[in-house]
N, C-alpha and C positions, 0 to 999 in steps of 0.2 A: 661596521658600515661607516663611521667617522674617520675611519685611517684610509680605507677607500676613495672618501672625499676628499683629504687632506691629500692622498697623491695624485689624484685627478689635478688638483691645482697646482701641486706644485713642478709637477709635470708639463702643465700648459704655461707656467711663469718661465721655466728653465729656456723652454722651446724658445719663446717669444725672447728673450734677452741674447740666447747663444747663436739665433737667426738660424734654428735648424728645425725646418716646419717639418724632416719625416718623424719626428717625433712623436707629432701626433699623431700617426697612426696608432699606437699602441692606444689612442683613448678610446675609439668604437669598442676594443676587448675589456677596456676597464670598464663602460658603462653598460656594457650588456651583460657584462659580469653580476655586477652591481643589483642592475634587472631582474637578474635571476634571482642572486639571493634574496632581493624584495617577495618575487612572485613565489618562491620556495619557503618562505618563513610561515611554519606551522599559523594556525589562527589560534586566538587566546580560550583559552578554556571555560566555561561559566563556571564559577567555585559551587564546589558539589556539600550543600548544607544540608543538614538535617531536616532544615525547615522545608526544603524544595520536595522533597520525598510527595508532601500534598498538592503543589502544584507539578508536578508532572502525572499525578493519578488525576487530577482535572483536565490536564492537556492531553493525554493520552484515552477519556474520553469523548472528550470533543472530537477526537479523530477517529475515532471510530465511530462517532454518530457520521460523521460527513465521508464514511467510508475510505480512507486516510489510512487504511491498514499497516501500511510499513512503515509512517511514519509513527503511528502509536506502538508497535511493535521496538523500533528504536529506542525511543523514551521509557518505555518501561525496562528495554534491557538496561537502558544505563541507570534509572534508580534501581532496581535490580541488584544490582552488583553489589555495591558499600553495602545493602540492606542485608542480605544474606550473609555478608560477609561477618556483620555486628549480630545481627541476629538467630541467624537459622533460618532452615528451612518452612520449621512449623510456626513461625511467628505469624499474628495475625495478620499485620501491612505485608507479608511477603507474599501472603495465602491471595490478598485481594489483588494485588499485582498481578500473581499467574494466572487471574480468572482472566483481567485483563488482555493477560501475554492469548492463552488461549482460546479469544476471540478474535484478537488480532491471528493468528496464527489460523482459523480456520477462515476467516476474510477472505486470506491471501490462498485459501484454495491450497492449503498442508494439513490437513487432519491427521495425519502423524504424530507434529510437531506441537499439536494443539491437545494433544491425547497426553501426549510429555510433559506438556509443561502443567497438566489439570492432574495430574499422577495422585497427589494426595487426595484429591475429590473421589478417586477409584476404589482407594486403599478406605475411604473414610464409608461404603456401605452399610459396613454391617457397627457405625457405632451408633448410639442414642442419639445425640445430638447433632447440629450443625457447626463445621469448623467455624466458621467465621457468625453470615447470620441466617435466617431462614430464603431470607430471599437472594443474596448471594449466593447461600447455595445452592438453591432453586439454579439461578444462574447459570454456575461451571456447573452443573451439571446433564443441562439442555446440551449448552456445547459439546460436554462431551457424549451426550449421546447422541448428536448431530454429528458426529464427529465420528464415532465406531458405527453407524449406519453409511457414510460415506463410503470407506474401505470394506463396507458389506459383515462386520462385527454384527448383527442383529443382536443376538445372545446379549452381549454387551452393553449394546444398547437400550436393550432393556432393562438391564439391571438399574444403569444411571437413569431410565425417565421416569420410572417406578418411584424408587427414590429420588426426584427431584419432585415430581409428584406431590409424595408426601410433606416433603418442604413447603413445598408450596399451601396446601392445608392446615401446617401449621404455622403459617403466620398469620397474623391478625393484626398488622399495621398494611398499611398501603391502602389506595384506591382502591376501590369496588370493583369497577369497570375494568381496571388494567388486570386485577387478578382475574378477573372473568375468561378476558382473553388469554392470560396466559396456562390458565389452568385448559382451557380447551387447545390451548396448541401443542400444549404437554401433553392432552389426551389422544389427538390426533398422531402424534407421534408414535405415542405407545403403541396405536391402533394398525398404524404401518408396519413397526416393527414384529407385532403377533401377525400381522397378513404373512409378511414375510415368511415367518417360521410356519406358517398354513396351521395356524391357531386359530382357526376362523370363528368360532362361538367368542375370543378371547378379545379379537378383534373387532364383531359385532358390539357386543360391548362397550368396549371402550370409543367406538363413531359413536354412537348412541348419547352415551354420555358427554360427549363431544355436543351434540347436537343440543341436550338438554343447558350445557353451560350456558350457551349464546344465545338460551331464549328472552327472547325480545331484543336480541342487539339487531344496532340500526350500522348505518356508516360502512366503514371500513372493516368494520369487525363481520360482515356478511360475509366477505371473501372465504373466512374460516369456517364459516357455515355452510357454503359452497363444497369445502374441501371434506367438511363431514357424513356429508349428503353425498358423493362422489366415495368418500370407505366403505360408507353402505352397499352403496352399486356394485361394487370391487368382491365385497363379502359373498351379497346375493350373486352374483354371476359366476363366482367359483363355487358357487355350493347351485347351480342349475336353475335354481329360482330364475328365471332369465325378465319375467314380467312385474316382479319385484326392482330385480336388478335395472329395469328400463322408467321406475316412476323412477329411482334415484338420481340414478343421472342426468334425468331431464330436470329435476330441482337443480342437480348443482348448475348446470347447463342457461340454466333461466339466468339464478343468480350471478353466477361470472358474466354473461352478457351485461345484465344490470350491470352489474360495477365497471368491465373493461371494456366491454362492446364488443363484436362479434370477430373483429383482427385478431385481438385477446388470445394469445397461445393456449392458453387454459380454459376459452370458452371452445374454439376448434378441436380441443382435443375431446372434452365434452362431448360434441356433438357428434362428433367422430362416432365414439364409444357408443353413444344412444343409437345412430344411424346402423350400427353391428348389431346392436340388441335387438332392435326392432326386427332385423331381418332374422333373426334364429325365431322370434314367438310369432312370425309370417303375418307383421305388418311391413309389406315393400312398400306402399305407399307414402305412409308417410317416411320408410327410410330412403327414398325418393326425393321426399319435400327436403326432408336436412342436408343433404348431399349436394343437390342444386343451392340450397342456399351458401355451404362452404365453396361450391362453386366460383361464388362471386367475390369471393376473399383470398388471396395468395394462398398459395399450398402452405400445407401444415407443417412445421418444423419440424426436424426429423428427431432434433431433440430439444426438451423443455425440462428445465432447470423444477424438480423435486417440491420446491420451496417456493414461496409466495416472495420471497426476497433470496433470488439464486447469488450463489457464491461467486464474486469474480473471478476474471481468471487471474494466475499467478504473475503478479507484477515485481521487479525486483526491488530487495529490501532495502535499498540505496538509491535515488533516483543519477545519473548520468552526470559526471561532473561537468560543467559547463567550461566549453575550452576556452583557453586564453588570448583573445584580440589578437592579428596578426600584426596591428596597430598601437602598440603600446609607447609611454613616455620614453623608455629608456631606447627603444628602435627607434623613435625622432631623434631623438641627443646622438643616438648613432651617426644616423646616416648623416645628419649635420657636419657635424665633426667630419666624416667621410668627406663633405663635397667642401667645406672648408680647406683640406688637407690637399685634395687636388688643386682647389683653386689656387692657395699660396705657393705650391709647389709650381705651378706652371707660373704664376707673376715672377717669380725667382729665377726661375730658369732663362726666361725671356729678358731676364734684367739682365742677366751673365752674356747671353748671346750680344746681347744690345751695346754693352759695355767694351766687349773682345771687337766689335766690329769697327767700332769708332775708336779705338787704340786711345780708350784712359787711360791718359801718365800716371802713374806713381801706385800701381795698382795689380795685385796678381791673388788670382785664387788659387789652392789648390784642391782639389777634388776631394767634394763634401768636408771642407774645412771653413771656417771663419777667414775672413779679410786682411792679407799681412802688409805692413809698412813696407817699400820698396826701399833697398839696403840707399837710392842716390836719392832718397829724398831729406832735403835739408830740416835741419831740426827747427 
């Protein structure tokens, strides 16, 4: 870049002394050049330290709490890399990493990729203990079996929510309340996946137990209880119970209302399902009343995301490089130079005209050459 400037100048001193302004034409090429190479020069790299390895597993959950998926997916590949590389596969920071990678990974709406990267969580069922700790592994292995119920693995899924389950049981640190919720979301889980496979006693069960975790929760934690009350409904109505099947789902039904009010895709669908029920145990009246009330609310989506917090959809793992000003410093210096270059060119030309007209003695140019001394003019 210094030898590039150093001929920019000495370029424009030459021009100026020898009186041959097409010279500078060649600078718009020198300084757009110049341009490029600036706009093209990689950016510096952050030095990759040992020490960083914990703030990028801080930064990488921060973006995933603000749903930030592919950026926290980026960060973790890149400590990722040196880590593996020093350590292995089965080290403990690499094991927390991948839980990481595959949250990030099912975020972005790839349960594939979130199945891959949680691989040793799969492999680790049938041991005693937990890789890392009880609640991490609680953790990777919700997602992974959010993850094999996605692509319809039921079987699979079970295995991991079973065993996350059990993780979960055997910790004995954390909050009360947060293990409450999560043991009942765990059991919910399970409760789907036995519907699934039409394990229906297996699945009774496990809503039930659902239902008994969240006794007494207030707040937000209802929603779950909604969703427990609604496996029941599910259970009773494939096994013909239909009058059974129609108290549940008016719990869950009440509940989702309470929390999202009756727009609520999940309180519509609700109602939906009660308004069907009622018509098989030949109450049309009141399946009448729900129906006119969904009335009054936008039609019902055709689809509703599984999950009380659905998956986005797939965003890419690189956001859009943002293009480059059509406006930049070295395109000013250009086009300067450019209208300079006309300008002197034509003040030159019109000097030569000016000069041939009025018949200066002692004086002749030759074409695109410098000024010569007339052979009769006295010394």
């Amino acid at each position: 870049m210094d030898r590039l400037c150093a001929a920019r100048a000495f370029l424009l001193r030459f021009a100026i002394r020898r009186g041959n302004w097409s010279l500078l034409a060649i600078l718009p090429v020198l300084l757009l050049s110049g341009g490029s190479l600036v706009a093209q020069a990689p950016p510096a790299l952050p030095a990759d330290a040992a020490g960083s390895r914990a703030s990028a597993t801080e930064a990488a959950v921060m973006a995933l709490r603000s749903q930030r998926f592919a950026e926290a997916l980026r960060v973790v590949d890149e400590a990722l890399t040196p880590l593996v590389a020093a350590k292995g596969n089965d080290d403990r920071e690499v094991l927390t990493l991948l839980i990481l990678k595959g949250q990030a990974c099912y975020g972005l709406g790839r349960p594939q990729e979130a199945i891959d990267a949680l691989a040793p969580f799969a492999r680790s069922l049938l041991t005693p203990g937990p890789l890392v700790a009880p609640a991490s592994d609680w953790n990777a292995l919700t997602v992974l079996g959010d993850s094999f119920m996605a692509i319809d693995r039921w079987s699979d899924a079970l295995g991991c929510l079973e065993r996350a389950r059990a993780m979960l049981a055997a910790d004995g640190a954390g909050d009360p309340r947060s293990k409450a919720i999560n043991t009942a979301t765990t059991l919910g889980k399970i409760g789907t996946a036995r519907a699934r496979l039409e394990d229906w006693p297996g699945a009774r069960e496990a809503f039930e137990e659902q239902v008994a975790a969240l006794e007494g929760e207030d707040g937000g934690g209802r929603a779950y209880l909604a969703a427990a009350h609604n496996g029941l409904g599910l259970v009773a109505d494939n096994l013909g119970d239909h009058a059974a099947a129609a108290e549940q789902y008016a719990l869950a039904a009440a509940i989702y209302e309470e929390q999202f009010g009756l727009e609520h895709p999940y309180t519509k669908r609700a109602l939906t399902t009660l308004a069907r029920v009622k018509r098989k145990v030949g109450d049309t009246q009141e399946a009448d009343r729900i129906t006119a009330r969904l009335a009054t609310v936008d039609a019902l989506s055709a689809s509703i995301p599984p999950t009380l917090q659905p998956v986005p959809p797939t965003i890419p793992d690189h956001p859009a490089a943002t293009p480059m000003p059509l406006v930049t410093w070295p395109v000013i210096f250009a086009a300067t130079a450019a209208v300079m270059l006309v300008a002197l060119s034509a003040t030159g030309f019109l000097g030569r005209r000016k000069r041939r007209a009025d018949g200066e003695p002692g004086a002749r140019f030759a074409e695109d050459e410098a000024p010569v001394q007339d052979a009769t003019e006295s010394d």
